[in-house]
C-alpha positions as CSV (number, residue, x, y, z in Angstrom):
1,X,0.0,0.0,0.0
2,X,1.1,3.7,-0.6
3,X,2.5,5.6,1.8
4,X,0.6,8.4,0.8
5,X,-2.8,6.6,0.6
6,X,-2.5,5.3,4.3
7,X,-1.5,9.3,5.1
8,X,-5.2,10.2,3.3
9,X,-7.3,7.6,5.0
10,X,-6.1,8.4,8.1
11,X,-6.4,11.6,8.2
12,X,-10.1,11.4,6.5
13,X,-10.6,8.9,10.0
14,X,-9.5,11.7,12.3
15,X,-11.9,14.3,10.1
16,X,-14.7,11.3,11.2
17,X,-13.6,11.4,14.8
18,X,-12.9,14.5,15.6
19,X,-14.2,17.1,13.4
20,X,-17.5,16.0,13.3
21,X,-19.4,18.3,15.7
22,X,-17.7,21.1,14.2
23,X,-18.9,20.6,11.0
24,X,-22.1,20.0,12.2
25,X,-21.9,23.2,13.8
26,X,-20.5,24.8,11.0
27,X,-22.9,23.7,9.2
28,X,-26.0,25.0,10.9
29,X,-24.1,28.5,11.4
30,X,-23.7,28.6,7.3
31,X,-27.2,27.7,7.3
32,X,-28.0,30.6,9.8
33,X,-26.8,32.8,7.7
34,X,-28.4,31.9,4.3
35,X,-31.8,32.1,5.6
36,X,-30.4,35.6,7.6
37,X,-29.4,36.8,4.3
38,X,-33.0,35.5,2.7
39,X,-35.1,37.1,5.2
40,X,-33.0,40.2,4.9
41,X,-33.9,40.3,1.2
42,X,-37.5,40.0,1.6
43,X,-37.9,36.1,1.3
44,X,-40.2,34.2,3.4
45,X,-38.2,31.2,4.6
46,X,-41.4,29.7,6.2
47,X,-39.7,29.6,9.6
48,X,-37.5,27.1,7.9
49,X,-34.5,27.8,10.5
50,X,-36.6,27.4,13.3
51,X,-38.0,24.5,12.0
52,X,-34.7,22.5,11.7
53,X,-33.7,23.8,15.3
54,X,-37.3,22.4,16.5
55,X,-36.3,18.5,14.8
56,X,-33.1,18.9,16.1
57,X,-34.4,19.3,20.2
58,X,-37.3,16.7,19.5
59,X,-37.9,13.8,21.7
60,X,-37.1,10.6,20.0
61,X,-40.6,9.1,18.9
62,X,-41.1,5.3,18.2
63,X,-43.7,3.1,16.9
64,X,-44.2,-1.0,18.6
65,X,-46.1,-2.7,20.5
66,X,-43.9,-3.3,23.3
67,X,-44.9,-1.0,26.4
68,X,-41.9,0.4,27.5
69,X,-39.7,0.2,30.9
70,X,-40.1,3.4,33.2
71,X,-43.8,4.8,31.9
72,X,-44.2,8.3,33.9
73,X,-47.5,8.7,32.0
74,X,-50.1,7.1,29.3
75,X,-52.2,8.8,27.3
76,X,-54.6,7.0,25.6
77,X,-57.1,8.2,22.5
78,X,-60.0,5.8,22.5
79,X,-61.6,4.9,19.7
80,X,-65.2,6.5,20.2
81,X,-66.3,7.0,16.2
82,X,-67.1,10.4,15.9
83,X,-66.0,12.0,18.8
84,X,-63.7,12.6,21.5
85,X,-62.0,10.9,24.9
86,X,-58.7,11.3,25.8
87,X,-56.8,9.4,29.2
88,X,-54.4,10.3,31.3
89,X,-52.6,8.1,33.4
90,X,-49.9,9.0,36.1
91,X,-49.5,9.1,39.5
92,X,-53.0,10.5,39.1
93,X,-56.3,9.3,36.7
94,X,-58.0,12.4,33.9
95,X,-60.4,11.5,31.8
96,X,-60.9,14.2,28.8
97,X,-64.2,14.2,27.0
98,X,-66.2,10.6,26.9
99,X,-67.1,10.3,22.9
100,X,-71.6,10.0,22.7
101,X,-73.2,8.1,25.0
102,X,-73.3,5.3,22.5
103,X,-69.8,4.8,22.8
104,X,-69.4,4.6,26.5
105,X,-69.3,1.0,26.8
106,X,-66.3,1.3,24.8
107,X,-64.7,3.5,27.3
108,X,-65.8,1.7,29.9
109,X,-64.4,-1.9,28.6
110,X,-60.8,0.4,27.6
111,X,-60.8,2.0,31.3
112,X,-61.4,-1.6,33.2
113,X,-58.1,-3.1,31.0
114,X,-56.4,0.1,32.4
115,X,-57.5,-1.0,35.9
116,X,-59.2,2.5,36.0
117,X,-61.6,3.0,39.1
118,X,-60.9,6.2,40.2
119,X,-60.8,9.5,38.3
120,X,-59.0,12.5,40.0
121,X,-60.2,14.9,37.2
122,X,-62.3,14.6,34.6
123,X,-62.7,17.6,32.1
124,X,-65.3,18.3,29.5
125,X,-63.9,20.4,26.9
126,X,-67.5,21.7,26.3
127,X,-70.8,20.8,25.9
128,X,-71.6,18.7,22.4
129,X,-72.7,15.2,22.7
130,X,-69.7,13.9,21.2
131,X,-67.5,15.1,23.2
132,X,-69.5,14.8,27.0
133,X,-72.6,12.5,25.6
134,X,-71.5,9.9,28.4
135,X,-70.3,11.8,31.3
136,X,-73.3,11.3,33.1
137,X,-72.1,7.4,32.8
138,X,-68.7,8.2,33.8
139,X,-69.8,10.0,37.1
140,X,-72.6,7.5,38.0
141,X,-69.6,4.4,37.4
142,X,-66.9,5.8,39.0
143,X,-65.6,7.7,42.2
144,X,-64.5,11.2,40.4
145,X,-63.0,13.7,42.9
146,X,-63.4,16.9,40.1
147,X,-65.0,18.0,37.0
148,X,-63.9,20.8,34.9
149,X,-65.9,22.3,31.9
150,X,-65.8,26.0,30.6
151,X,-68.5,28.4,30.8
152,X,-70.5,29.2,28.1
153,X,-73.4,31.6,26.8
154,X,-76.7,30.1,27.9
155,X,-78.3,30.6,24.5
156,X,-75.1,28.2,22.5
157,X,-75.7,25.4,25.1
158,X,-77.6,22.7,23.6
159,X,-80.8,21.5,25.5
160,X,-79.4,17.9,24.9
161,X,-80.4,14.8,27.4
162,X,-76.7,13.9,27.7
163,X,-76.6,17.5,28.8
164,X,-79.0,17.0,31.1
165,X,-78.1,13.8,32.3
166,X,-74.8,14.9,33.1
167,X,-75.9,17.6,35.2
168,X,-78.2,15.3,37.1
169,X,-75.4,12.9,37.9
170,X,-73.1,15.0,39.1
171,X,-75.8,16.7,41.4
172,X,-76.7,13.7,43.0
173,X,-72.5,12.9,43.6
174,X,-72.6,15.8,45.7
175,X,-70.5,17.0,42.5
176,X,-69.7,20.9,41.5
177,X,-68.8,21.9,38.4
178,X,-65.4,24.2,38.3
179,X,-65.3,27.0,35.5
180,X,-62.2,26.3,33.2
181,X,-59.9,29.0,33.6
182,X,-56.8,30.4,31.9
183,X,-54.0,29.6,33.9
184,X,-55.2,26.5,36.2
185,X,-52.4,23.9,36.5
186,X,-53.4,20.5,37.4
187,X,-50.4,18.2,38.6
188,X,-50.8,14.6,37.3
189,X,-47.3,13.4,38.4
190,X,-45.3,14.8,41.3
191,X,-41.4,13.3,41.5
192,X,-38.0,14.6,39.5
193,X,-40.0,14.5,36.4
194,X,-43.4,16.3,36.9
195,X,-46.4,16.1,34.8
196,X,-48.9,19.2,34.6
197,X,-52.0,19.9,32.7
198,X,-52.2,23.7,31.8
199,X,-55.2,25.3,31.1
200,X,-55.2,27.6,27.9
201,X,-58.5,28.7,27.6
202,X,-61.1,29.5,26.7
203,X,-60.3,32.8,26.2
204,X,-62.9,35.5,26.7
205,X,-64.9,36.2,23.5
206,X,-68.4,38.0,23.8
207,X,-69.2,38.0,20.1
208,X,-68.7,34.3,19.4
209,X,-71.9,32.7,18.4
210,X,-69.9,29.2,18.0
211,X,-70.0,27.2,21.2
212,X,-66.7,25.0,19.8
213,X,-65.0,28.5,20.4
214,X,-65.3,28.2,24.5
215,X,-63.6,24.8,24.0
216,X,-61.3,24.1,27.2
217,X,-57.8,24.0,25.7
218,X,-54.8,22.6,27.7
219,X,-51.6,21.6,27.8
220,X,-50.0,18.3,29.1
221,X,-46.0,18.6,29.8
222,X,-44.0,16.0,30.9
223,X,-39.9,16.2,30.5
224,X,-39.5,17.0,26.9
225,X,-42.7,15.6,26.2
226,X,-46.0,17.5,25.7
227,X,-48.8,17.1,24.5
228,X,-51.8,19.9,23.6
229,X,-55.3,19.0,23.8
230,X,-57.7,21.1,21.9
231,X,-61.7,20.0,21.9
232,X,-63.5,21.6,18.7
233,X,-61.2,24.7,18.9
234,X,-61.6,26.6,15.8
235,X,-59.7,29.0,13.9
236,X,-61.4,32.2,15.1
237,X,-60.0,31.0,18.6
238,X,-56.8,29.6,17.3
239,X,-55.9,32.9,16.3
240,X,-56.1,33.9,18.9
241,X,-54.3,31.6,21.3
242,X,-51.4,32.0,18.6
243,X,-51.6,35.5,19.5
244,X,-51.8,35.4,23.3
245,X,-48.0,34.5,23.6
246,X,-49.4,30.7,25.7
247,X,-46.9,28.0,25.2
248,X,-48.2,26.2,22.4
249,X,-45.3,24.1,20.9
250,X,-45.8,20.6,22.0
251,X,-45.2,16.9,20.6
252,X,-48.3,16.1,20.0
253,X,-51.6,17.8,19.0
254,X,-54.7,16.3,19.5
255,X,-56.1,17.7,16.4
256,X,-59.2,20.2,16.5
257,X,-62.8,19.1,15.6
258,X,-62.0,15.8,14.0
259,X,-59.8,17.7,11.4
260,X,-62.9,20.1,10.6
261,X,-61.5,22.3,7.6
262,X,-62.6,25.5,9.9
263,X,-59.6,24.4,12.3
264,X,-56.1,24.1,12.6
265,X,-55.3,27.0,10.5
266,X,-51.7,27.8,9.5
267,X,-50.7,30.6,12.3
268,X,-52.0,28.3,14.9
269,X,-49.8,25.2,13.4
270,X,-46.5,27.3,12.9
271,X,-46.7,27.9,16.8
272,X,-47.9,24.1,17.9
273,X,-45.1,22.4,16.0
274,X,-46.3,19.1,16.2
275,X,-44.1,16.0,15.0
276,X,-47.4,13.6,15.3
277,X,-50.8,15.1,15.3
278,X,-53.8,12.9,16.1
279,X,-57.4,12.7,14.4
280,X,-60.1,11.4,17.1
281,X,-63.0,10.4,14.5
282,X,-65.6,8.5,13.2
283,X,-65.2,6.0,10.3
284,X,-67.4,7.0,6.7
285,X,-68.8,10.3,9.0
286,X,-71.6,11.8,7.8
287,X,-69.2,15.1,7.9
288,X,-66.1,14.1,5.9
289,X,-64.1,14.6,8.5
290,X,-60.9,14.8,8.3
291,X,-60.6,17.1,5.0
292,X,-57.5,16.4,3.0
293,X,-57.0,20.5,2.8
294,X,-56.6,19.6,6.9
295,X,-54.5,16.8,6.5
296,X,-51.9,18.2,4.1
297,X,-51.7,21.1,6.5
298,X,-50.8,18.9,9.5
299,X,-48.6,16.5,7.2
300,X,-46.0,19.5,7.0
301,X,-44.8,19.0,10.4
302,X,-45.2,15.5,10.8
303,X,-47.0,12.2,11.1
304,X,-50.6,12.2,11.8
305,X,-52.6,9.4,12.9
306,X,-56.6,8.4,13.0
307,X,-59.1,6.7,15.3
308,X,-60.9,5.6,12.0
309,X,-57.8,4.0,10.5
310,X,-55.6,3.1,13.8
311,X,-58.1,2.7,16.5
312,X,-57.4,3.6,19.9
313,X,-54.1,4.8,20.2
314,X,-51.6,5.1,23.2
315,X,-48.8,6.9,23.9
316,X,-46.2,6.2,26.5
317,X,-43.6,8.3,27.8
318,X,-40.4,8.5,30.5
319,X,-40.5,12.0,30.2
320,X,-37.3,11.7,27.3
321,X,-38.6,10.0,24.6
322,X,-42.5,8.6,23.5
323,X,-43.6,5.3,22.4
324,X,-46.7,5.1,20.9
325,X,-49.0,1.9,20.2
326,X,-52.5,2.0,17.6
327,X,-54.5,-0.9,18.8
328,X,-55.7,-1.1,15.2
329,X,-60.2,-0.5,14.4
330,X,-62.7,-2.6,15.0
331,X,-63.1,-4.1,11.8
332,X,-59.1,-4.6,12.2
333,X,-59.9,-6.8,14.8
334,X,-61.9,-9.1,13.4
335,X,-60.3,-10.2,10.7
């Protein structure tokens, strides 16, 4: 061999060893300055920068069915068809939304394999069927310490019987309901690594005729791990949370009414971030949810999954990285 080749491969191995992270960083500062220079000239770069820096600080995300060692928290979509209910699971129990009463056998069979029999909190984002239709269940089945549901207009709540039902349930539990409120912190895990739900909104709004606009919005952190919760949000409201200067950037979004083409509008998406975004809806609805204006949208920042395609899914974390695990539909099942 040639003196002068071992010379090169050499010193190409030391370049590998030891030069690496500077050229990474070299790299990224070259890259700083293009989109600098792009901006400077008038070019939208699409947050482009920020973007890479956002991939970059991402916890690791993997898909399996094996349920990982040191679980801080689970967070479980279930499967209700069109609908929502979302649930928590840490050193304490919340239970988001319960789908239609229809469904809440379903939730009911999915809690009991989760050994559920206590709730510490449950919230209803706000007050459609499909998203609190089987509360009155819920409360009637199980020992719940707190409920949680915004205020609205009196005129945009729906005389419903779920409605109804629920309110008679919780009255004979001895049960009050607490307004949701901007800024309310609920702690779901104490320890090193804590786990808080953060309440977002609803944000004031006297001129909304749209009841999904005084959807309860909130925020579940845990480590480097978040995840944002939205009800029917939509984009009159997202606006505005984007606006507010509320820490939106999380993980995962729990997309807005079932992918609804009236939410998750681009300002709102540019300050979520999310690397997986999750559709909780109903297979052939009646409403064509999700829209594929929607989807490609939320495809620009990552994966997204659906309760009509991957059933129930659930999502484990250690506070570092998140494993998540789609039990596959119904029809899925049987076959």
């Amino acid at each position: 061999m040639k003196k002068g080749s071992s010379k090169k491969k050499a010193l190409k191995k030391g370049i590998d060893k030891d030069m690496l992270p500077i050229a990474v960083i070299l790299i990224i500062f070259a890259a700083g300055i293009a989109f600098a220079a792009l901006s400077e000239a008038g070019i939208d770069t699409g947050n482009a920068l920020g973007r890479v820096f956002d991939k970059v600080w991402q916890p690791r995300i993997s898909y399996n069915d094996e349920t990982p060692e040191n679980t801080l928290l689970t967070v479980s979509f279930i499967d209700v068809g069109q609908g929502d209910c979302i649930l928590i699971e840490g050193e304490r129990t919340v239970l988001i939304d319960t789908g239609e009463y229809e469904s809440i056998n379903d939730v009911k069979r999915y809690l009991k394999s989760r050994k559920v029999e206590h709730i510490d909190l449950a919230v209803v984002t706000h007050q459609h069927t499909d998203h609190m239709g089987g509360m009155s269940e819920i409360i009637e089945s199980y020992d719940v310490d707190r409920i949680i549901m915004p205020r609205a207009p009196e005129g945009l709540i729906p005389s419903t019987r779920g409605y109804e039902k629920m309110l008679i349930a919780a009255s004979e539990k001895g049960l009050r309901f607490t307004p949701a409120k901007v800024g309310y912190v609920y702690t779901v895990t104490d320890g090193d690594t804590e786990a808080k739900l953060s309440f977002l909104s609803p944000l004031p709004d006297e001129d909304s005729t749209d009841l999904n606009d005084y959807s309860a919005v909130c925020r579940l952190e845990c480590g480097n791990v978040s995840w944002l919760f939205t009800g029917d949000l939509t984009e009159n409201t997202e606006k505005k949370l984007a606006e507010s200067g509320a820490e939106l950037k999380s993980t995962v979004l729990k997309v807005a009414h079932h992918g609804s083409s009236g939410s998750s509008c681009r300002e709102f998406l540019a300050k979520v971030k999310p690397s997986l975004s999750v559709i909780s809806v109903g297979k052939d609805n009646e409403y064509g949810h999700p829209k594929e204006e929607t989807l490609k949208r939320l495809e620009r920042f990552g994966k997204v999954l659906r309760t009509d395609e991957n059933g129930t899914i659930v999502m484990y974390t250690d506070g570092h990285t998140l494993t998540v695990k789609c039990s596959g539909t119904t029809e899925d099942k049987q076959q």
